[in-house]
mmCIF file of the N, C-alpha and C atoms, coordinates in Angstrom:
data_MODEL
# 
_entry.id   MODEL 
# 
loop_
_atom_site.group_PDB 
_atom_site.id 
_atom_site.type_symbol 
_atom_site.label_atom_id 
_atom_site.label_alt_id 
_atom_site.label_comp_id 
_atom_site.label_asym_id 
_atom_site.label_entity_id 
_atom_site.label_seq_id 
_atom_site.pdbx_PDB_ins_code 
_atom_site.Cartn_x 
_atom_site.Cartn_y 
_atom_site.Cartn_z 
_atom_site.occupancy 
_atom_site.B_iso_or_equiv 
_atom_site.pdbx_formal_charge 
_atom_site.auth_seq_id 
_atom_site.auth_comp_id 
_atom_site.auth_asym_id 
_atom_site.auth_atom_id 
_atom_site.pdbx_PDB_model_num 
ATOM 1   N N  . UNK A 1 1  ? 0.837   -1.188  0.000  1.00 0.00 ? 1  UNK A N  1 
ATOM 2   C CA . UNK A 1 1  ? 0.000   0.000   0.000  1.00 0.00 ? 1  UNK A CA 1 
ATOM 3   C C  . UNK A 1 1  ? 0.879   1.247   0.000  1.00 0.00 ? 1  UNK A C  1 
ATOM 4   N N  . UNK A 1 2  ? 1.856   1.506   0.660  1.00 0.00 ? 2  UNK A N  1 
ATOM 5   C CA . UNK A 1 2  ? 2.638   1.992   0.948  1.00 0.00 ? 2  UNK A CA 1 
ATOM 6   C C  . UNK A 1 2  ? 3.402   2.392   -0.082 1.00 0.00 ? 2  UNK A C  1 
ATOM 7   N N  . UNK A 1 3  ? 3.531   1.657   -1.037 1.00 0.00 ? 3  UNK A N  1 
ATOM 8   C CA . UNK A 1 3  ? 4.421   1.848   -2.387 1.00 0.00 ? 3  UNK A CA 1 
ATOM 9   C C  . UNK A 1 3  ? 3.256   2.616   -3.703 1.00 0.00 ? 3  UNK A C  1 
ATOM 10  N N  . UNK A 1 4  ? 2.179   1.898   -3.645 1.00 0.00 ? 4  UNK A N  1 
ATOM 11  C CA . UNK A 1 4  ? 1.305   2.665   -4.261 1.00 0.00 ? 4  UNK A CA 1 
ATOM 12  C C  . UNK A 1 4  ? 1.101   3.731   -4.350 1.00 0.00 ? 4  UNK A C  1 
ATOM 13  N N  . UNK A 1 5  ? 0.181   3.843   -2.816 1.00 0.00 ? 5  UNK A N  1 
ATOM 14  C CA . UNK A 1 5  ? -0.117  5.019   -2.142 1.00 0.00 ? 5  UNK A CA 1 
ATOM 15  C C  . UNK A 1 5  ? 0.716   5.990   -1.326 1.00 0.00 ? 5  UNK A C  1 
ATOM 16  N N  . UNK A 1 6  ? 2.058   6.094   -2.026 1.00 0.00 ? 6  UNK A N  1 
ATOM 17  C CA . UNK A 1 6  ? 3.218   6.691   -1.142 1.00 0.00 ? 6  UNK A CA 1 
ATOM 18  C C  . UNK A 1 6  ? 2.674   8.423   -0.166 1.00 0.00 ? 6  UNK A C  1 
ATOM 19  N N  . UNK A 1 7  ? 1.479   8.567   -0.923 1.00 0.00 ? 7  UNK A N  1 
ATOM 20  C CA . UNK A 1 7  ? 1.100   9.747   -0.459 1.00 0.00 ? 7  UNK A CA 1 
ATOM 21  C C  . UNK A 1 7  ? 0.168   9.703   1.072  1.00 0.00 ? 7  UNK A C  1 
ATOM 22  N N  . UNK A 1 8  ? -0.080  8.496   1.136  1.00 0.00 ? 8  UNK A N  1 
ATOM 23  C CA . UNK A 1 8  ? -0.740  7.975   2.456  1.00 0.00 ? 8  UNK A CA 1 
ATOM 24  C C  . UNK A 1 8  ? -2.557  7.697   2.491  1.00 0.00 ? 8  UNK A C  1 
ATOM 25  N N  . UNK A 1 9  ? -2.836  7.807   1.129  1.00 0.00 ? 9  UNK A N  1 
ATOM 26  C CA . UNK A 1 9  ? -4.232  8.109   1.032  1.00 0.00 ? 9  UNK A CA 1 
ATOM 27  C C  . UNK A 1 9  ? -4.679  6.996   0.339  1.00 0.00 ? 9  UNK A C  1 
ATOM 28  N N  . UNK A 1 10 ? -4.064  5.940   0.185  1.00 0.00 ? 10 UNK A N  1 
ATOM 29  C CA . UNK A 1 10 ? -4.579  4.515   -0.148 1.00 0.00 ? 10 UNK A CA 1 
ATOM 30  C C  . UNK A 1 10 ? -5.674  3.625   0.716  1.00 0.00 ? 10 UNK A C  1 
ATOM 31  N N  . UNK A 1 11 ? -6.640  3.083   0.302  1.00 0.00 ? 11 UNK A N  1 
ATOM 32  C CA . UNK A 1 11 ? -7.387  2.647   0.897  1.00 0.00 ? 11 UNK A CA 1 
ATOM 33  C C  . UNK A 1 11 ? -8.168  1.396   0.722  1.00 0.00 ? 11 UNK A C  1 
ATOM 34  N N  . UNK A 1 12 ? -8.112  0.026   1.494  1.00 0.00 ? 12 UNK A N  1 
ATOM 35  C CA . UNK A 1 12 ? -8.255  -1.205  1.195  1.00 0.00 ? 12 UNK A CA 1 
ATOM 36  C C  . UNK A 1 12 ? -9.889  -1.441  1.391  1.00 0.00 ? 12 UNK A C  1 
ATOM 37  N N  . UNK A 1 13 ? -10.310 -2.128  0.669  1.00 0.00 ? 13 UNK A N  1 
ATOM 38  C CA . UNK A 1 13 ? -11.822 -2.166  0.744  1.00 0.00 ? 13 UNK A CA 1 
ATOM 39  C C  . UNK A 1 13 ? -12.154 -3.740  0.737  1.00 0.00 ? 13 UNK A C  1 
ATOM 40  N N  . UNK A 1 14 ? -12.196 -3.513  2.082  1.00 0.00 ? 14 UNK A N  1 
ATOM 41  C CA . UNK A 1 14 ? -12.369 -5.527  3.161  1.00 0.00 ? 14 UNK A CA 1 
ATOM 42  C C  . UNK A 1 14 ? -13.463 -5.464  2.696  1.00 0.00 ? 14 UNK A C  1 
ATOM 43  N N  . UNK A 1 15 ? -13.849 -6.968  1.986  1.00 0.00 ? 15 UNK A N  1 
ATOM 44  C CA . UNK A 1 15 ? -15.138 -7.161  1.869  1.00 0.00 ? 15 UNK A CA 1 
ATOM 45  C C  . UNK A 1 15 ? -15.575 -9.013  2.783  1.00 0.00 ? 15 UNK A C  1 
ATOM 46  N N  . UNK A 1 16 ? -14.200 -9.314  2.970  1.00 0.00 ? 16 UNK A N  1 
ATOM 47  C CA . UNK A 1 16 ? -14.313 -10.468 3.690  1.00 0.00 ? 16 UNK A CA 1 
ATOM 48  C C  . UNK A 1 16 ? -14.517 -11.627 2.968  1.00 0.00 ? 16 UNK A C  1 
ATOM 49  N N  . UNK A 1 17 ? -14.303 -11.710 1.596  1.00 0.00 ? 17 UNK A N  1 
ATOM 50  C CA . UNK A 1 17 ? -13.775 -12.529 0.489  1.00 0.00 ? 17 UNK A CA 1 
ATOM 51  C C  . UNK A 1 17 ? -13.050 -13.448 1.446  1.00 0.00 ? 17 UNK A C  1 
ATOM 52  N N  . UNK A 1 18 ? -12.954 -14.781 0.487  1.00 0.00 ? 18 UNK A N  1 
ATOM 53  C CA . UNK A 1 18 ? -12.553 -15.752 1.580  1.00 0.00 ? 18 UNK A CA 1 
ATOM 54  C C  . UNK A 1 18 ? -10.707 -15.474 1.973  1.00 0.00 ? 18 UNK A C  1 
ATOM 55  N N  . UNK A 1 19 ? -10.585 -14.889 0.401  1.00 0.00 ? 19 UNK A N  1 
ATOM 56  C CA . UNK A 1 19 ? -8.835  -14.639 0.721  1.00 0.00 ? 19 UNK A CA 1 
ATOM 57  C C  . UNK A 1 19 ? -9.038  -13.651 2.058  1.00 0.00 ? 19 UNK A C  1 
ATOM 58  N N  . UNK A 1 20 ? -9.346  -12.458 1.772  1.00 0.00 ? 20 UNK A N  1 
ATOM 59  C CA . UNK A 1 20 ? -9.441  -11.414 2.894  1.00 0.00 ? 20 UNK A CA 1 
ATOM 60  C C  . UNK A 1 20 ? -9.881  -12.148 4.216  1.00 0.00 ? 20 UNK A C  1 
ATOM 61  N N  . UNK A 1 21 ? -10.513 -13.052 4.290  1.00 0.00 ? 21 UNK A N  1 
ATOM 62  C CA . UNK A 1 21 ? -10.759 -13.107 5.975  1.00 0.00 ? 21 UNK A CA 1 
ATOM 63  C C  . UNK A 1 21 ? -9.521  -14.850 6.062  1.00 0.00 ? 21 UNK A C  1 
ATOM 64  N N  . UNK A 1 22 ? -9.176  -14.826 5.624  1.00 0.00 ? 22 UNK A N  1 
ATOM 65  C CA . UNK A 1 22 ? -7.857  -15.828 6.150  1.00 0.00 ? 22 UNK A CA 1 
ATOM 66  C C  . UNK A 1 22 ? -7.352  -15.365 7.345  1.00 0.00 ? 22 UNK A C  1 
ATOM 67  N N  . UNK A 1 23 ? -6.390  -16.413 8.110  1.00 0.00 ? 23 UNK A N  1 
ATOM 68  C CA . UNK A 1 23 ? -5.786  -15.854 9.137  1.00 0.00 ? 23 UNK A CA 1 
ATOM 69  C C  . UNK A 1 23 ? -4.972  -15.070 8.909  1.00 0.00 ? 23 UNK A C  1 
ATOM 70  N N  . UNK A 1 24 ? -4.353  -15.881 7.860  1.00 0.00 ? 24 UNK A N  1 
ATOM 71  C CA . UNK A 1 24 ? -2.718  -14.767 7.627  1.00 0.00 ? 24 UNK A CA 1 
ATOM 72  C C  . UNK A 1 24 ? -3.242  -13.414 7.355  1.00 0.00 ? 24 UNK A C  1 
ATOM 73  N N  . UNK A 1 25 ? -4.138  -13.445 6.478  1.00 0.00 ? 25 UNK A N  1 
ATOM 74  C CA . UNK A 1 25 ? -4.863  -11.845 5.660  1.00 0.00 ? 25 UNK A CA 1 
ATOM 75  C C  . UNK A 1 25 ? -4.691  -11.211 7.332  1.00 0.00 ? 25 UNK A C  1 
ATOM 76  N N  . UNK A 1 26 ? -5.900  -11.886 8.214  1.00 0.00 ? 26 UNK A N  1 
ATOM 77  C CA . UNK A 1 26 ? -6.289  -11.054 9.322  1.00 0.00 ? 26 UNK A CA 1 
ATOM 78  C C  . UNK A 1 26 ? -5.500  -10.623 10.085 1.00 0.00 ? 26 UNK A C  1 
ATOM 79  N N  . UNK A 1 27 ? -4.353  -11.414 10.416 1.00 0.00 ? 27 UNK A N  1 
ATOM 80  C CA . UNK A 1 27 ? -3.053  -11.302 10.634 1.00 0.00 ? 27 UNK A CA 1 
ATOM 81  C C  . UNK A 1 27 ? -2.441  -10.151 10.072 1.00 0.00 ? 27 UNK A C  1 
ATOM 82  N N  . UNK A 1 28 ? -2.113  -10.152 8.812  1.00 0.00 ? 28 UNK A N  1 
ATOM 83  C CA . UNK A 1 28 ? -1.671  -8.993  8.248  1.00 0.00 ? 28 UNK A CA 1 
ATOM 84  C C  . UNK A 1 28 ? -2.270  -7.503  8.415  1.00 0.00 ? 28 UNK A C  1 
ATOM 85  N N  . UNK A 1 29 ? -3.532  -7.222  7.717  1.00 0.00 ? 29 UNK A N  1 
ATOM 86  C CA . UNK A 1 29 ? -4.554  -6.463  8.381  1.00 0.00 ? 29 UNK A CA 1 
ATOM 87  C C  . UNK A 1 29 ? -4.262  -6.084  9.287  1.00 0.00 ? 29 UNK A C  1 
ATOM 88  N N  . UNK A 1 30 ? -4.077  -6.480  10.387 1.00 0.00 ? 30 UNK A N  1 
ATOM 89  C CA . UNK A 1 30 ? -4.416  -6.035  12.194 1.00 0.00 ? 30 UNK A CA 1 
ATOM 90  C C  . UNK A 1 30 ? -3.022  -5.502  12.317 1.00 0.00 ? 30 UNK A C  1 
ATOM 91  N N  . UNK A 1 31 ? -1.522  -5.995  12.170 1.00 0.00 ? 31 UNK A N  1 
ATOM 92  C CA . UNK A 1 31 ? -0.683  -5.604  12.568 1.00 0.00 ? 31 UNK A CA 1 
ATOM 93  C C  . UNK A 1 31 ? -0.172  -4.175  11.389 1.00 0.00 ? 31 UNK A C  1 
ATOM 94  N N  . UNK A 1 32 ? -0.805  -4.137  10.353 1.00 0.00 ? 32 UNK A N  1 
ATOM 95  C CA . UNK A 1 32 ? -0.558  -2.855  9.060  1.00 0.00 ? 32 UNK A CA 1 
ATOM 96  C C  . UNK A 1 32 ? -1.510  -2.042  9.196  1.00 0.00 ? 32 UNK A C  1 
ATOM 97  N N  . UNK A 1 33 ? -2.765  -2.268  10.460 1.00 0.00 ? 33 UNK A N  1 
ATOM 98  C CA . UNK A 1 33 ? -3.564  -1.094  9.977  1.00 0.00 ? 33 UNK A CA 1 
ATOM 99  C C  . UNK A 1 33 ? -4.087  0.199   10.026 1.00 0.00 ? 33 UNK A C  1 
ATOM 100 N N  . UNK A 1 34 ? -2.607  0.477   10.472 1.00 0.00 ? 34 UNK A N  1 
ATOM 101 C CA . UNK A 1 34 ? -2.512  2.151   11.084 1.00 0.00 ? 34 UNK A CA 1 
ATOM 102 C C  . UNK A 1 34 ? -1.806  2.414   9.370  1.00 0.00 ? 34 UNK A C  1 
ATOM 103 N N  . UNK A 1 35 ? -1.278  1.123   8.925  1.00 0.00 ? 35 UNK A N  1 
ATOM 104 C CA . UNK A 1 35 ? -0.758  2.194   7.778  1.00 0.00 ? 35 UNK A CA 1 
ATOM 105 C C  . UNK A 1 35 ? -1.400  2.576   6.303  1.00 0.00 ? 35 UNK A C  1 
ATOM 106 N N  . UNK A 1 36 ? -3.053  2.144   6.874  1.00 0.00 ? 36 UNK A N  1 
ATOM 107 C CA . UNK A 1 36 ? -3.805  2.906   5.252  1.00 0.00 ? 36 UNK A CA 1 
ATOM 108 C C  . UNK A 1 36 ? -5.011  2.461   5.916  1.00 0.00 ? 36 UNK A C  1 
ATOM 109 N N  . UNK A 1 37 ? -6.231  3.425   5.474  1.00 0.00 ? 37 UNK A N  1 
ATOM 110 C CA . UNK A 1 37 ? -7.628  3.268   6.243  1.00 0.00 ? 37 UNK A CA 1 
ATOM 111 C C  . UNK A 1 37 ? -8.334  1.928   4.991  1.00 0.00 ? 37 UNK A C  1 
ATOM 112 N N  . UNK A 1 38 ? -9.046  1.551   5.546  1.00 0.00 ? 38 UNK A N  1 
ATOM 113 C CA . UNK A 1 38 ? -10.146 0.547   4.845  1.00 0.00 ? 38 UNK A CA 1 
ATOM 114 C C  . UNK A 1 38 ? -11.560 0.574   5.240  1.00 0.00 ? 38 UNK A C  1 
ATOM 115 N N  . UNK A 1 39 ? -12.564 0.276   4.181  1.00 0.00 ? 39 UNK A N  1 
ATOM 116 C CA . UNK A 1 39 ? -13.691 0.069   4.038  1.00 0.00 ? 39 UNK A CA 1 
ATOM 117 C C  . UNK A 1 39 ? -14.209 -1.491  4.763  1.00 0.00 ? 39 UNK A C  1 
ATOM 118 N N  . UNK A 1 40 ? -15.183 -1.317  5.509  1.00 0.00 ? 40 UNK A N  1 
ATOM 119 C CA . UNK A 1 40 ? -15.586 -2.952  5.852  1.00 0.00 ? 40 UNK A CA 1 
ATOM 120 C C  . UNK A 1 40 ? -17.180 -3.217  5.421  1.00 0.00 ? 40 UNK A C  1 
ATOM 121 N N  . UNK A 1 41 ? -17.003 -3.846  4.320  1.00 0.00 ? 41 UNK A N  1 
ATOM 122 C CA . UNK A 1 41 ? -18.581 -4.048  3.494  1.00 0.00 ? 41 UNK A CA 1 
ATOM 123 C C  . UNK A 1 41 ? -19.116 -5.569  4.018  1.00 0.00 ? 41 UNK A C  1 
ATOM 124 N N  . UNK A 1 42 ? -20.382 -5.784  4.179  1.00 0.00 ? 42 UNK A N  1 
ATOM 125 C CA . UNK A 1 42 ? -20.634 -6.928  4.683  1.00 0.00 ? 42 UNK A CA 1 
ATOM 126 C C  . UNK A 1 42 ? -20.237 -8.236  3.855  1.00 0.00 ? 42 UNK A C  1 
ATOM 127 N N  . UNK A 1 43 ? -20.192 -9.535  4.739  1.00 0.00 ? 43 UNK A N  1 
ATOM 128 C CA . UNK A 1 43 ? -19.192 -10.103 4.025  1.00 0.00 ? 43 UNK A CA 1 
ATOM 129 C C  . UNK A 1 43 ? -20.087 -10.695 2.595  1.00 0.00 ? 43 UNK A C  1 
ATOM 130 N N  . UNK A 1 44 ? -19.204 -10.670 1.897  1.00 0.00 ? 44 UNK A N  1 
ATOM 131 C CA . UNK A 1 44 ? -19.155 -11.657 0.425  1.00 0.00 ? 44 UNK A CA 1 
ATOM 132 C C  . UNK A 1 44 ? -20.686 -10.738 -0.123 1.00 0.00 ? 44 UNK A C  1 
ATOM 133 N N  . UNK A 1 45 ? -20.126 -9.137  0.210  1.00 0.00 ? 45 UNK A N  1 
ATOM 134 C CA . UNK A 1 45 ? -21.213 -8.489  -0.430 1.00 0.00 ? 45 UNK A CA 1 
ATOM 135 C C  . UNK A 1 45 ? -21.909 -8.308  -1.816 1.00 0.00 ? 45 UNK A C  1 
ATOM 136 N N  . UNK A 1 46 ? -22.883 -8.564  -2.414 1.00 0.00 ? 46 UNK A N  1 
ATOM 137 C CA . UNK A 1 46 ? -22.780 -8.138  -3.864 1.00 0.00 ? 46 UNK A CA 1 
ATOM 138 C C  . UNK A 1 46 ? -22.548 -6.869  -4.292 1.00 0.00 ? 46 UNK A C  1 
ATOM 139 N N  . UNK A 1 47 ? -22.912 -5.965  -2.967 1.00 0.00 ? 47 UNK A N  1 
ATOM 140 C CA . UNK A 1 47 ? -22.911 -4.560  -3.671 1.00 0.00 ? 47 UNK A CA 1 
ATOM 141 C C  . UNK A 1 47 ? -21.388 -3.755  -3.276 1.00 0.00 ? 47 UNK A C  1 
ATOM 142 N N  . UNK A 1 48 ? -20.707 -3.519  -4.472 1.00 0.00 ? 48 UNK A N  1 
ATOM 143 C CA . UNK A 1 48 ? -18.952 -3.131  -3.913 1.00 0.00 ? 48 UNK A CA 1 
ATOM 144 C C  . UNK A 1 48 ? -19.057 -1.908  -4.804 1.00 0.00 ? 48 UNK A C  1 
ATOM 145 N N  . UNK A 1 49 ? -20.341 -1.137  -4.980 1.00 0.00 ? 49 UNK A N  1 
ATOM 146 C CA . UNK A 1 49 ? -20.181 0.021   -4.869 1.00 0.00 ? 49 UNK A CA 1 
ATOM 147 C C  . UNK A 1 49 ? -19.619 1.025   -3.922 1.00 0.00 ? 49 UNK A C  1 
ATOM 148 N N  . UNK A 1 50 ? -18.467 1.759   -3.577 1.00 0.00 ? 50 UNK A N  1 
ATOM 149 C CA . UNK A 1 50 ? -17.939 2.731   -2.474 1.00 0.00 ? 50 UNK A CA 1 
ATOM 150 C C  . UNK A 1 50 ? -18.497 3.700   -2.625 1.00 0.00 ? 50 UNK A C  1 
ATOM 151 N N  . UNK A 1 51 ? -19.402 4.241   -3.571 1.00 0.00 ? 51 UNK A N  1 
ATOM 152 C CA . UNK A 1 51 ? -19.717 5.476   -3.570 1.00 0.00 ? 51 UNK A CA 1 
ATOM 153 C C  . UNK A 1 51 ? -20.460 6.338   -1.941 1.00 0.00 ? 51 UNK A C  1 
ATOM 154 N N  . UNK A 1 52 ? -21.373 5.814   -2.175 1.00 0.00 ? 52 UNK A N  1 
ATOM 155 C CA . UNK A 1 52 ? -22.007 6.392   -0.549 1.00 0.00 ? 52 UNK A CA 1 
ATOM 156 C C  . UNK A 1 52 ? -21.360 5.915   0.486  1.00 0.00 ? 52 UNK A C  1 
ATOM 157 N N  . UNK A 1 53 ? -19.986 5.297   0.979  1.00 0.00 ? 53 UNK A N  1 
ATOM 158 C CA . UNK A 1 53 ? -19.355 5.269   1.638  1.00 0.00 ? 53 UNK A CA 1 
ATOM 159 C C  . UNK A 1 53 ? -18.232 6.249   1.625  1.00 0.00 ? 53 UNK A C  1 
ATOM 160 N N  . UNK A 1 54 ? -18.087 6.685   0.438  1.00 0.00 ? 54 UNK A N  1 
ATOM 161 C CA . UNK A 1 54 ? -16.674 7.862   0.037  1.00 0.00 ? 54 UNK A CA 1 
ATOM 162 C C  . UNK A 1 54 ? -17.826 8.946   0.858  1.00 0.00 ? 54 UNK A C  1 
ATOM 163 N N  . UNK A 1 55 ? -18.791 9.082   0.417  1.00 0.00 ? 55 UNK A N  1 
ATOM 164 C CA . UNK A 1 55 ? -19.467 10.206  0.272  1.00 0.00 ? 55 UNK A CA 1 
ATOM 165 C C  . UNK A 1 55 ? -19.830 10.407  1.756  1.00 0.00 ? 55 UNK A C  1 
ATOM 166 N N  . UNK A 1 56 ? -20.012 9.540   2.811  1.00 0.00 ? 56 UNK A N  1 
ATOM 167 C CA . UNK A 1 56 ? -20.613 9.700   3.721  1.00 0.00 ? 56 UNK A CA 1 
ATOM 168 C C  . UNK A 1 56 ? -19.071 10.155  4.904  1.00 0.00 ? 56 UNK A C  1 
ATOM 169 N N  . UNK A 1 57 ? -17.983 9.434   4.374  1.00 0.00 ? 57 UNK A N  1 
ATOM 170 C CA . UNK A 1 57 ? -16.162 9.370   4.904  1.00 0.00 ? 57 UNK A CA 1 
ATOM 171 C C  . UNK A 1 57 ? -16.154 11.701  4.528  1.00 0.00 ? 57 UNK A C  1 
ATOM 172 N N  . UNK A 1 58 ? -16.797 11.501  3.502  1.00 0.00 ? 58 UNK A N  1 
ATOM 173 C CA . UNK A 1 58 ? -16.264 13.340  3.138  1.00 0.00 ? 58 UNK A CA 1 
ATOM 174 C C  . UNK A 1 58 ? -17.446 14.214  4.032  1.00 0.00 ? 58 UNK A C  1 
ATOM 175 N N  . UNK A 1 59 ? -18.318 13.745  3.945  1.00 0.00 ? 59 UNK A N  1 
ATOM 176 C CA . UNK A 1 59 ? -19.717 14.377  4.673  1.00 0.00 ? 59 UNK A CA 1 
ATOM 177 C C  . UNK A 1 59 ? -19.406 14.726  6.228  1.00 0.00 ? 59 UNK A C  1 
ATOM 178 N N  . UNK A 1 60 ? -18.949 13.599  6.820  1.00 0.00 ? 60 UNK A N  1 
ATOM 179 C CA . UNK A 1 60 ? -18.711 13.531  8.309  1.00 0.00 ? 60 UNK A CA 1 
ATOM 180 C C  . UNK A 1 60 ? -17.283 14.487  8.247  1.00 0.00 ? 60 UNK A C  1 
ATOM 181 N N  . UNK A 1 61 ? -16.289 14.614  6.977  1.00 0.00 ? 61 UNK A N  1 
ATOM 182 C CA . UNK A 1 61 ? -15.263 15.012  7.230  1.00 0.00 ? 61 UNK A CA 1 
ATOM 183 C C  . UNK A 1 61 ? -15.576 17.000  7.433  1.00 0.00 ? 61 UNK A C  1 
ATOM 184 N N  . UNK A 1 62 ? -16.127 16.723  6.473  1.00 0.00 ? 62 UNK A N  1 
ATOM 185 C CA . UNK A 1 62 ? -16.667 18.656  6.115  1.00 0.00 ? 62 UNK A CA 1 
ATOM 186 C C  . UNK A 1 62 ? -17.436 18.931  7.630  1.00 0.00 ? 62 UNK A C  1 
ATOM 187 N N  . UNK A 1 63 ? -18.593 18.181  8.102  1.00 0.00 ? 63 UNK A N  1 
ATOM 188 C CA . UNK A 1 63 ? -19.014 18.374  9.292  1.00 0.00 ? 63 UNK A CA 1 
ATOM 189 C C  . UNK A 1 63 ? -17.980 18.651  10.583 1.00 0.00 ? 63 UNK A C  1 
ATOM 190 N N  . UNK A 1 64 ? -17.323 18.172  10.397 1.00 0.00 ? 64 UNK A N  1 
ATOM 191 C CA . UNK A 1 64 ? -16.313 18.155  11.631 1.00 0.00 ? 64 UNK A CA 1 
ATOM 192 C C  . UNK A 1 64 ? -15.346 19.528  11.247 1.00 0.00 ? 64 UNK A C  1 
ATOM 193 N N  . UNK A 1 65 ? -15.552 20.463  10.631 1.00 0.00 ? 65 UNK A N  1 
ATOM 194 C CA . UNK A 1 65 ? -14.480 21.374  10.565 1.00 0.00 ? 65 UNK A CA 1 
ATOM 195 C C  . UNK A 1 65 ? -15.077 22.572  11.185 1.00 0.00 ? 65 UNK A C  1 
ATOM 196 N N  . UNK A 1 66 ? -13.931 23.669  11.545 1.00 0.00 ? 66 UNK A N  1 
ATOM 197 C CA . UNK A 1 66 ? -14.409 24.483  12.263 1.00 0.00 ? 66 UNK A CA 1 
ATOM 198 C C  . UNK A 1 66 ? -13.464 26.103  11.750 1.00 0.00 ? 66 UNK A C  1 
ATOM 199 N N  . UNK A 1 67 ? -14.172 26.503  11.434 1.00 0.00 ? 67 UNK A N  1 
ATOM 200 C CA . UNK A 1 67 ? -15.606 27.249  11.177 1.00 0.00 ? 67 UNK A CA 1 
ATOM 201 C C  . UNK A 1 67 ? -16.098 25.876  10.584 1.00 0.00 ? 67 UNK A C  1 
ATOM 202 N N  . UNK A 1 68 ? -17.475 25.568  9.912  1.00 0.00 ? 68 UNK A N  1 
ATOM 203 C CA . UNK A 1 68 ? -18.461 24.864  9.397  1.00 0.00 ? 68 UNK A CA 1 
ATOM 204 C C  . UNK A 1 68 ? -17.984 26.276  7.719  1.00 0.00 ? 68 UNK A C  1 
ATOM 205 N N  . UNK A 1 69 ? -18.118 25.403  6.900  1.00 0.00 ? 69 UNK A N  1 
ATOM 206 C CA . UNK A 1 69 ? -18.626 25.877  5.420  1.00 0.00 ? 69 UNK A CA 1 
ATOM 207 C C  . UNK A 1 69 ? -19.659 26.897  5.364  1.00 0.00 ? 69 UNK A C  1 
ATOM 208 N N  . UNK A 1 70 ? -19.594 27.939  4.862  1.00 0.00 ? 70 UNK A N  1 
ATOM 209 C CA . UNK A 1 70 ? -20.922 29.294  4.847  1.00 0.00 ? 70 UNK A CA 1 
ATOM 210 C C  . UNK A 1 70 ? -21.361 28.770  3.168  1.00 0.00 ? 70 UNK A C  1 
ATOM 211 N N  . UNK A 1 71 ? -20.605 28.956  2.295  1.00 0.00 ? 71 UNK A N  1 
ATOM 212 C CA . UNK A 1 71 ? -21.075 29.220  1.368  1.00 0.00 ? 71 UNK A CA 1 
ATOM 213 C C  . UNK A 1 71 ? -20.752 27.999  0.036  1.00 0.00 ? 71 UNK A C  1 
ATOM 214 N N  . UNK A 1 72 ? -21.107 28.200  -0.839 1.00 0.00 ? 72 UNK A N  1 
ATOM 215 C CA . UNK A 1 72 ? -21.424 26.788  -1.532 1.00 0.00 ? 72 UNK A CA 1 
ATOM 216 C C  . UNK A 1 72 ? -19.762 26.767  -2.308 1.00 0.00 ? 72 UNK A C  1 
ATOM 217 N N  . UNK A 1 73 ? -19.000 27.375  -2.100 1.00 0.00 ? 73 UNK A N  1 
ATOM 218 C CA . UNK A 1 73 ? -17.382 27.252  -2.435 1.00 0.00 ? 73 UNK A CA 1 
ATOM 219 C C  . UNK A 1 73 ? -16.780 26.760  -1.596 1.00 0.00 ? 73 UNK A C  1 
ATOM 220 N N  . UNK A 1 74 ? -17.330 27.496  -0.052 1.00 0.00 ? 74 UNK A N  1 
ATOM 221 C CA . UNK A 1 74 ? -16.443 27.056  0.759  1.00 0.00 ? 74 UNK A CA 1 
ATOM 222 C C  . UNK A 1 74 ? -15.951 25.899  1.501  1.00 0.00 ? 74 UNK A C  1 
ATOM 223 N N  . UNK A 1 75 ? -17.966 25.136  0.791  1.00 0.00 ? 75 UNK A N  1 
ATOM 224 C CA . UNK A 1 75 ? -18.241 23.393  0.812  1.00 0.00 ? 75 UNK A CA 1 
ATOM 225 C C  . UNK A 1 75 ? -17.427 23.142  -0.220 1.00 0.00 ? 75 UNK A C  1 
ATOM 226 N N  . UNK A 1 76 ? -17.523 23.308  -1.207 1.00 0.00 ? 76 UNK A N  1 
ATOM 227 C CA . UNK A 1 76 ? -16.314 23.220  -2.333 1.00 0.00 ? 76 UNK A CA 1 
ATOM 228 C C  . UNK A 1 76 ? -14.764 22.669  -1.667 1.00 0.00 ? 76 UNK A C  1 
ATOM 229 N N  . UNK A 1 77 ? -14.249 23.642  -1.112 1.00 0.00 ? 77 UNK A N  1 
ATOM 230 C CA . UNK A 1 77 ? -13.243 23.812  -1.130 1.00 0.00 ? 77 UNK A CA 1 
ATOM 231 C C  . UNK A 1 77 ? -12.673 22.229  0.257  1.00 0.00 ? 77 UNK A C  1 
ATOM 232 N N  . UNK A 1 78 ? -13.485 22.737  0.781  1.00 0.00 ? 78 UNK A N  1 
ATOM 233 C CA . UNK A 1 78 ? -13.666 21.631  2.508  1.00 0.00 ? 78 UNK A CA 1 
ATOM 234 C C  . UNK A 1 78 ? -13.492 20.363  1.770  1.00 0.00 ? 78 UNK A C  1 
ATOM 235 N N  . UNK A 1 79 ? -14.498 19.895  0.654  1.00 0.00 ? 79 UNK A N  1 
ATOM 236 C CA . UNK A 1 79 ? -14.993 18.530  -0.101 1.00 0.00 ? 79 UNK A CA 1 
ATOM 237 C C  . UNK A 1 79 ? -13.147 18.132  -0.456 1.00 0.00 ? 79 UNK A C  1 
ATOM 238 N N  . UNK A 1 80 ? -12.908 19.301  -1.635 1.00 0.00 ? 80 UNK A N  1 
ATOM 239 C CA . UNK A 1 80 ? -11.451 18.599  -1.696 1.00 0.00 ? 80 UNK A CA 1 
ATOM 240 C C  . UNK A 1 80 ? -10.348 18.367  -1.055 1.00 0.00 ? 80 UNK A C  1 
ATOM 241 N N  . UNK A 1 81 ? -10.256 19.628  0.199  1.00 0.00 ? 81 UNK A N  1 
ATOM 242 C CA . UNK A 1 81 ? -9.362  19.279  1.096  1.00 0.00 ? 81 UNK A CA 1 
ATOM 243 C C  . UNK A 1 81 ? -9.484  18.396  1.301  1.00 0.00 ? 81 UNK A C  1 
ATOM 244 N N  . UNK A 1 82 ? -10.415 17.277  1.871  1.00 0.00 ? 82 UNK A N  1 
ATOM 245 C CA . UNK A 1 82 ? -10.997 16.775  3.339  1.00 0.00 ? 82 UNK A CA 1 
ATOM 246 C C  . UNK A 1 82 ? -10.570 14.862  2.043  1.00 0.00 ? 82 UNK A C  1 
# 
């Protein structure tokens, strides 16, 4: 991830596939997972759409800032920082 995502913003999307929930996987996982955030979709989901999960990760992110966004740029601007 790390080599990919050298910028730190890589992100693994566990869906609990049988590879992913192995020991070793879980193993791995648990001791790496300060070093890139992940998605946890229910297991052996059909739906591996991320969208309303990106969307809800930026929503909570813009909410949490302070000042709060006034104006429809300044949501703009928050959306791409964040």
């Amino acid at each position: 991830m790390s080599i990919v995502h050298s910028d730190g913003l890589g992100q693994f999307q566990l869906d609990n596939a049988t590879p992913h929930a192995s020991r070793v996987a879980t193993k791995w996982l648990q001791e790496h997972s300060s070093d890139f955030r992940h998605f946890h979709w229910p297991p052996k989901s059909l739906e591996m759409n991320i969208t309303e999960d990106i969307r809800d990760v930026l929503r909570h992110a813009v909410e949490k800032r302070s000042p709060p966004p006034r104006t429809p740029m300044d949501s703009l601007t928050a959306l791409q920082e964040s």
